[in-house]
C-alpha positions, -999 to 999 in steps of 0.1 A, spaced: 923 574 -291 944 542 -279 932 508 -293 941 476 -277 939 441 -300 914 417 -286 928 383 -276 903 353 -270 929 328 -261 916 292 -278 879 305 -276 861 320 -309 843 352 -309 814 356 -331 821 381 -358 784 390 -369 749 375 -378 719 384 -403 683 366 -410 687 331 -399 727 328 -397 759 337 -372 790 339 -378 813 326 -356 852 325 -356 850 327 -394 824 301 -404 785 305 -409 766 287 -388 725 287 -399 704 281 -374 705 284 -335 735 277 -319 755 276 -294 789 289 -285 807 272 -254 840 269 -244 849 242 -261 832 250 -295 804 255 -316 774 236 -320 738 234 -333 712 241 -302 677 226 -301 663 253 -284 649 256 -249 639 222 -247 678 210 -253 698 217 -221 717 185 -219 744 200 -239 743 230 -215 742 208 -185 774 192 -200 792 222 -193 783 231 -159 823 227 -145 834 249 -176 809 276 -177 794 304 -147 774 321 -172 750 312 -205 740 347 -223 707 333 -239 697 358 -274 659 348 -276 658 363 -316 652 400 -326 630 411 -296 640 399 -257 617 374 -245 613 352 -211 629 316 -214 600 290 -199 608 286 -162 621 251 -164 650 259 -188 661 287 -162 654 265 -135 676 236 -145 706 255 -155 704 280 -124 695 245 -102 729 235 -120 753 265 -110 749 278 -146 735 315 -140 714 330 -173 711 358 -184 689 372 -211 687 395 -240 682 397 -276 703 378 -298 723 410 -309 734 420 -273 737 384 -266 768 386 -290 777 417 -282 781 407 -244 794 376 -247 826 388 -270 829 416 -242 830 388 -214 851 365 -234 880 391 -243 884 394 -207 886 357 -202 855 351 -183 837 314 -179 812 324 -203 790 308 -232 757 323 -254 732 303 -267 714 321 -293 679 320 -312 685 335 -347 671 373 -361 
């Protein structure tokens, strides 16, 4: 079997998560969160796209984990960001990570914001 080592570039991939928490580039992070280009921060939730809409010109696509289970965003959250340029896709909060390190390794536009387990 052939391995290949992972480069990110400047971006920070998250290394793992449990009840409550992520771990991202190294640091814990409690809470929901969200991982963009340009660096880590806490998110507000579905309410709190302002942060998201400040990223329009640096991101194509948000990965959004809704928790343990996948669950519909409200349609005004996808409707902004996709009303935006931003396209959304979602999942749980596990595959969230999971696809966005994928993504990200290959040096797509990409950010996740994510609900925690």
């Amino acid at each position: 079997m052939r391995l290949n080592e992972i480069s990110y570039n400047d971006a920070v991939p998250i290394d793992g998560y449990g009840t409550g928490f992520f771990r991202v580039g190294g640091k814990r992070y409690d809470g929901a969160l969200l991982v963009l280009p340009n660096g880590v921060t806490a998110w507000g939730g579905f309410e709190d796209t302002a942060t998201l809409l400040a990223q329009v010109a640096e991101i194509d696509v948000l990965f959004v984990g809704t928790g343990a289970e996948i669950a519909h965003p409200p349609k005004d959250f996808r409707a902004t960001l996709e009303d935006a340029g931003i396209g959304v896709e979602t999942m749980a909060s596990p595959a969230a990570c999971r696809t966005y390190n994928v993504l990200l390794s290959e040096g797509r536009r990409v950010a996740v914001a994510l609900l925690p387990v």
